[in-house]
Structure formats: C-alpha cells, structure tokens
C-alpha positions as CSV (number, residue, x, y, z in Angstrom):
1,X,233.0,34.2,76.7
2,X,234.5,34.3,72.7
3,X,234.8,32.5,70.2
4,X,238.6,31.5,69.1
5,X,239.6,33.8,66.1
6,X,242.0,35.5,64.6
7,X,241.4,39.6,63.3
8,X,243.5,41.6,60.8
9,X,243.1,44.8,58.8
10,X,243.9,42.8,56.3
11,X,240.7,40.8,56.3
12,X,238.5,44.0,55.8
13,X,235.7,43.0,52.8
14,X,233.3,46.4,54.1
15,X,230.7,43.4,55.3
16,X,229.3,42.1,58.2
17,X,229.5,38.4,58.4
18,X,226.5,36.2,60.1
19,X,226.5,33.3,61.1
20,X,224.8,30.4,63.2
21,X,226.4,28.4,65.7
22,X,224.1,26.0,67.3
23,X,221.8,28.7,68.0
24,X,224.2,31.0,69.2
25,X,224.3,34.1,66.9
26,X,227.5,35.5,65.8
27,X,227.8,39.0,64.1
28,X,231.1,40.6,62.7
29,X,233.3,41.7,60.5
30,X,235.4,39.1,58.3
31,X,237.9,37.3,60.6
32,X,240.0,33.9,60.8
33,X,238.2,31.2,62.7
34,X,240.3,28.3,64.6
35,X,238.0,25.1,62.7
36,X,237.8,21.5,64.0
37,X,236.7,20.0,60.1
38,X,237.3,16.1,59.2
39,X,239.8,15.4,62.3
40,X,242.0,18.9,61.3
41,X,242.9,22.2,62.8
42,X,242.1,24.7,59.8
43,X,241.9,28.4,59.2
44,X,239.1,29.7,57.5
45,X,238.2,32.7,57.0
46,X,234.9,33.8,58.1
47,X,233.0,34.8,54.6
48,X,234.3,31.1,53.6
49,X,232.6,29.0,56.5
50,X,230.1,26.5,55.5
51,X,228.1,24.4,57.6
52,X,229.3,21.3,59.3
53,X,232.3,23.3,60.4
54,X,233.3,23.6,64.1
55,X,234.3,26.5,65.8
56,X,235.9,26.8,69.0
57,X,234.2,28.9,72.0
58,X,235.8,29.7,75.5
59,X,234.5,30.9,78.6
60,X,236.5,31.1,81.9
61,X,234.2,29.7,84.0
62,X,231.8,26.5,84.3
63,X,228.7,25.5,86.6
64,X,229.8,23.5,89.5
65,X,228.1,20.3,89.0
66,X,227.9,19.6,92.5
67,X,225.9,23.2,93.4
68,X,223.2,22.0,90.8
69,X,222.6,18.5,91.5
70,X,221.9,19.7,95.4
71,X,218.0,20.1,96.5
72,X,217.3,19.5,92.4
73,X,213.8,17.8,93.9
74,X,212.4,20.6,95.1
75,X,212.2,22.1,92.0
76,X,212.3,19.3,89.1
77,X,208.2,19.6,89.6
78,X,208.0,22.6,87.5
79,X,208.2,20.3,84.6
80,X,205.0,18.9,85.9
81,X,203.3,21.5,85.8
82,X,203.1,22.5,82.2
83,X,199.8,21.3,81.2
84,X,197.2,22.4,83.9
85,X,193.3,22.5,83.4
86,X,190.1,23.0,85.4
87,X,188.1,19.7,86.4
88,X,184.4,21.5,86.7
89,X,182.9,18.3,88.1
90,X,185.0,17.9,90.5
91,X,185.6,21.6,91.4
92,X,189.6,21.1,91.4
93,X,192.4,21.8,89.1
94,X,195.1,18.8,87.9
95,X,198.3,18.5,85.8
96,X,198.3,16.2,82.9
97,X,200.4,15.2,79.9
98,X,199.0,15.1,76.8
99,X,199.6,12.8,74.3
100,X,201.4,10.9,76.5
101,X,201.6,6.9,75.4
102,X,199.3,5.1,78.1
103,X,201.5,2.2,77.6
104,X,205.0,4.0,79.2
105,X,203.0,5.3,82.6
106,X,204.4,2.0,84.9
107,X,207.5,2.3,83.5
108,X,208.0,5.9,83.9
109,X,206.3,5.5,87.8
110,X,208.8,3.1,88.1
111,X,211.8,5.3,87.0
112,X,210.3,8.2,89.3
113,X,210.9,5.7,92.2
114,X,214.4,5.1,91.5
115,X,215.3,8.5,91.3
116,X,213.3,9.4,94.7
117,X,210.9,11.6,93.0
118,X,207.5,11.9,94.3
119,X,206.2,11.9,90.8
120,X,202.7,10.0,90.0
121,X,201.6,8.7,87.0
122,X,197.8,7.4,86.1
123,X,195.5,7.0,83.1
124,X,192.2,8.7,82.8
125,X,189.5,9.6,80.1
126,X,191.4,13.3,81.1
127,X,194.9,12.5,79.5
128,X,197.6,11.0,81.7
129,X,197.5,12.9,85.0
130,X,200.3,13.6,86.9
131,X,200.7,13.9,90.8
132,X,203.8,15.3,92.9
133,X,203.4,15.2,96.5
134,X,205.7,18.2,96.6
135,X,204.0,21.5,95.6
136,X,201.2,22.3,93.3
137,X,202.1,25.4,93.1
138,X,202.7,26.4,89.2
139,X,206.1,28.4,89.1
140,X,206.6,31.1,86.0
141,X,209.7,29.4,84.1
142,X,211.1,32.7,83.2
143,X,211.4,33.8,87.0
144,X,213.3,30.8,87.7
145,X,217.3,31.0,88.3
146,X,219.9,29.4,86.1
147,X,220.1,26.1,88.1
148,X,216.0,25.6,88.3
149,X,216.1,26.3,84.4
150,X,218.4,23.6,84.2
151,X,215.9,21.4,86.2
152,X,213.0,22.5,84.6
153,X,215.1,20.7,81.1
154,X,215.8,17.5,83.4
155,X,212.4,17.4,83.9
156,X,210.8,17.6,80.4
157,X,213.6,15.0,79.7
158,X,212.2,12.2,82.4
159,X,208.8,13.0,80.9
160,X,209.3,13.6,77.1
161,X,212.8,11.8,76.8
162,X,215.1,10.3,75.0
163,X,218.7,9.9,76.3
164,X,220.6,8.9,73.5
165,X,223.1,6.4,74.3
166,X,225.4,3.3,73.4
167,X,227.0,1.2,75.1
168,X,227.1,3.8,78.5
169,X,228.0,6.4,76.2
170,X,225.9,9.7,76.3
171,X,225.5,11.6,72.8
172,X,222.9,13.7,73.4
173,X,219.5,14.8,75.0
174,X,216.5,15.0,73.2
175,X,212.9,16.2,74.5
176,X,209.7,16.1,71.8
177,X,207.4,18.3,73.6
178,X,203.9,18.3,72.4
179,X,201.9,22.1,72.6
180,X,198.2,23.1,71.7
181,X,195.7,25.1,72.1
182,X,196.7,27.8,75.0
183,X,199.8,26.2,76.2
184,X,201.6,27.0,72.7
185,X,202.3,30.5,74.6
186,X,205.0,28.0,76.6
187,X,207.3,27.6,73.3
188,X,208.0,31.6,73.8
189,X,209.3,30.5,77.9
190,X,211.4,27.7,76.0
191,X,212.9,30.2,74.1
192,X,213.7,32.3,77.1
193,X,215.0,29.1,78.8
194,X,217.5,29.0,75.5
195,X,218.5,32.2,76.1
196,X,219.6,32.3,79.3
197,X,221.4,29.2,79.2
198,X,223.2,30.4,76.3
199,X,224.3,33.5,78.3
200,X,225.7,31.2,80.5
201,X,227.9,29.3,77.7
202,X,225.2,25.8,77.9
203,X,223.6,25.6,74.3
204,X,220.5,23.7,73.8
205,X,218.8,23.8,70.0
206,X,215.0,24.0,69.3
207,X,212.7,23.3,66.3
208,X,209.0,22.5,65.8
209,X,207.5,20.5,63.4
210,X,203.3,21.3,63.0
211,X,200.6,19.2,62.2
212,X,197.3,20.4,62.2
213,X,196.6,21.7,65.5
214,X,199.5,19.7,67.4
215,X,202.8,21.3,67.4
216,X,205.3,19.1,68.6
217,X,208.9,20.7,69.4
218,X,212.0,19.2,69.9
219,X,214.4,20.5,72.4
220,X,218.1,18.7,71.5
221,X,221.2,19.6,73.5
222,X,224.8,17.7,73.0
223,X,226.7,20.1,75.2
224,X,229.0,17.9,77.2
225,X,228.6,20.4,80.6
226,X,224.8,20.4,80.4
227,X,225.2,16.5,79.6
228,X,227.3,16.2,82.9
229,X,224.7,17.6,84.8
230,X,222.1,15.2,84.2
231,X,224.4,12.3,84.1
232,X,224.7,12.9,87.6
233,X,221.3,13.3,88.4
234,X,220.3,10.1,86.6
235,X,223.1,7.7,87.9
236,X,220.5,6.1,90.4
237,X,219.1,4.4,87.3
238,X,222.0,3.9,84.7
239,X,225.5,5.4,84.6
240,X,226.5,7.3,81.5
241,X,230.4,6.3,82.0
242,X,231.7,8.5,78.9
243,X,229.8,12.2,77.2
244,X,230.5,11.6,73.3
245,X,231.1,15.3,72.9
246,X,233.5,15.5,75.6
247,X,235.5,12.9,74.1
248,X,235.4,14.8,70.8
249,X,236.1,18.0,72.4
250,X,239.2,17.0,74.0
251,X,240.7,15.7,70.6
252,X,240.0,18.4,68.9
253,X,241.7,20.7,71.7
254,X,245.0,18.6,72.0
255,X,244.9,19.1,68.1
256,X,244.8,22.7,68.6
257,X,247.3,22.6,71.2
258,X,249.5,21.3,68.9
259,X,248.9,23.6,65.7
260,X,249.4,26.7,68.0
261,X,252.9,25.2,69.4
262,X,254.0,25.2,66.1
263,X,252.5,29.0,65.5
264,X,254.8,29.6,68.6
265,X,251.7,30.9,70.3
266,X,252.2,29.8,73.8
267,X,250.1,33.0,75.0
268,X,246.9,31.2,73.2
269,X,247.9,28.2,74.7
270,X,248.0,29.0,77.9
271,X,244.3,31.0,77.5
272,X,242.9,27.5,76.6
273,X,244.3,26.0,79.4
274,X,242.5,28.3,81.5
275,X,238.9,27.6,79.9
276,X,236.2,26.2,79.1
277,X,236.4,25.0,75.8
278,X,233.2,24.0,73.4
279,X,233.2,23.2,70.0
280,X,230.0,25.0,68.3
281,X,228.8,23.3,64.7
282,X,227.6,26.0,62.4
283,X,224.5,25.2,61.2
C-alpha cells in the first residue's frame, strides 16, 4: 500500500513533513503528491498541501465482498453486546442500549426481521434491552479478525445509524455511539478497530464530542470498499444502486490516466491499473 508521489533530491528542505489523511498518518521527507483539487490533476509539493486536498493511495489487493457477507449473522451480535450490566433482582445479566430513543424500537425490530437477524428490541425502566437468540456470549473486539471487525461496524450501524443517502445513492456511514461510566474503556477498542482496518487499506474516521458525563462519538466512514460491503448486507431492505465516492474516485482516476499519458508515463499507468485506488482528503 502507498500513496501516489513523486521523490527527488531536488525536493530536499532538511524537514520531515506530517500530515493527516483521513486518519491515516503520513510521515516524510518533502515529495510531489498526485492531487485530485476542484475537478484537476495537480502537483503539489508536500510542504504546500492544505486541507481539502486529495491524495491518491494504492494497494494491490481488496476484500472479496463475497468472503465477508458469508455467515456475517453469527457474528453481527457482538455489536449487541456492548453495554452489559448485572440485574441483582433477578439474579441474571442483560444487554441494553442506552440512550436509545424508545420511539425507534418497532421500527428497528422491524428492520432486524427483514434482514433475518434474531435481534430483539423492548423498553424497560432498565434502558432499551436487547435480546439475540444467537449467543450471549460477550466476544473481546480486539481478538476479533478483520471480517468480524467489519461486522462488529455493521452492527453499531443498524443500532446507532445513519446511512446517508439520496435518491439510492450511498455517501457515507455514520454511527453516534453514546459511552459512560465504565464502558468509555470501549472508545480505546474503537480505536483498535480503526487501526486494523486501516492496515488493511479501509479508513473509517472518529471524533467525540463530551457533555457532562455522556460522551457521544461518532464513527464516519465514506470509503467506497467498506461502503460496498454493507450495501450488500443491507439490500434485503433498500438497495444502494450507486457509492458516491466510487463515482468520484473513478473520475478522478480517468483524470489521472490522462495527465500521466501526457507525462508519457505508461509504467504508472499500468500500476494503477493493477490497484486499488482511494482518494484520501487531508484533513
């Protein structure tokens, strides 16, 4: 996996450049960046990017869709299992979700049945409680494999969602995940969740915003391969015909195609060809 750049000795300032690209930390020396900026192919060098700017990252490889969408059930419940607590009357432990709207539980049982989810939703003077039929078995999110981390995400997004979409077009994700109390040690997993999906080339971003003693943070993702994923595994309840940032993507990359052609640079050419190709926003 790298980003698209140019280097030269020529280029040498003596510094070490830093920058932020969706989350995704780059670290070098001054360099030429491929840019996607206003609808144009530029190069810029890398002590003269702002933010806004796109940059162009490869990796030879991508998640087959069709790997990850297979036996996704079994392990979607670790989303449910977040919030957990003691019941001492009752002498039993149950999974709820706090400040969950009381007013959105039939509609989210309802979605739970289209997508064949044994998933339970039910008001109580304990929070919204939450039943899967499947395993109540909490699972550690950091021991979980690439695909179940991707799960896990699918998850918080049927509970603390927001697709964002228009007219069957997907922009992005969004999750606003409420923590308090003990659970705010699960915002240090979320990170690790980042992390490995980064490693993988999938960028998700993460913020929190605190109030008092609720934190609430927001898990945003417009990668177009991630975006795939889910589109899939929510098609029994709408289909997501286009992915906004795979539309964007592409035009940007038949632009590049097009500046290197004229650089003569068929060897770069071909390289994009055979990759994956994301546009990061430095931010």
């Amino acid at each position: 996996m790298t980003f698209l750049i140019k280097n030269d000795e020529k280029l040498y300032t003596g510094k070490t450049y830093r920058h932020n690209f969706q989350w995704y930390k780059f670290e070098d020396e001054n360099c030429i960046f491929y840019i996607w900026h206003k609808k144009e192919i530029k190069l810029i060098e890398s002590k003269n990017l702002w933010s806004t700017m796109n940059v162009f990252f490869l990796k030879d490889w991508t998640l087959e869709i069709n790997e990850l969408t297979n036996n996704v059930k079994d392990w979607i419940f670790t989303s449910c299992q977040i919030f957990n607590a003691f019941d001492e009357d009752n002498g039993w432990f149950y999974n709820f979700l706090p400040y969950f709207p009381t007013k959105s539980v039939e509609e989210k049982n309802e979605l739970f049945q289209k997508l064949w989810l044994n998933i339970g939703l039910s008001n109580s003077t304990k929070w919204v409680l939450i039943k899967n039929n499947e395993t109540n078995n909490k699972v550690n999110i950091e021991d979980l494999d690439i695909e179940w981390k991707i799960w896990f995400l699918f998850g918080l997004t049927l509970l603390y969602w927001k697709f964002e979409n228009k007219l069957e077009k997907l922009s992005a994700i969004k999750i606003q995940l409420p923590l308090f109390g003990q659970f705010l040690s699960i915002w240090d997993e979320i990170k690790g969740v980042q992390k490995s999906l980064q490693n993988e080339g999938i960028f998700i971003q993460i913020s929190e915003n605190i109030q008092w003693d609720k934190h609430t943070y927001e898990i945003t993702s417009n990668d177009y391969e991630l975006l795939e994923i889910f589109t899939k595994l929510y098609l029994p309840v709408e289909n997501f015909s286009k992915i906004t940032k795979r539309e964007q993507t592409q035009e940007a990359i038949e632009a590049l195609k097009i500046f290197l052609e004229k650089e003569w640079n068929n060897e770069l050419i071909a390289k994009i060809d055979n990759s994956y190709v994301k546009l990061l926003q430095k931010i």
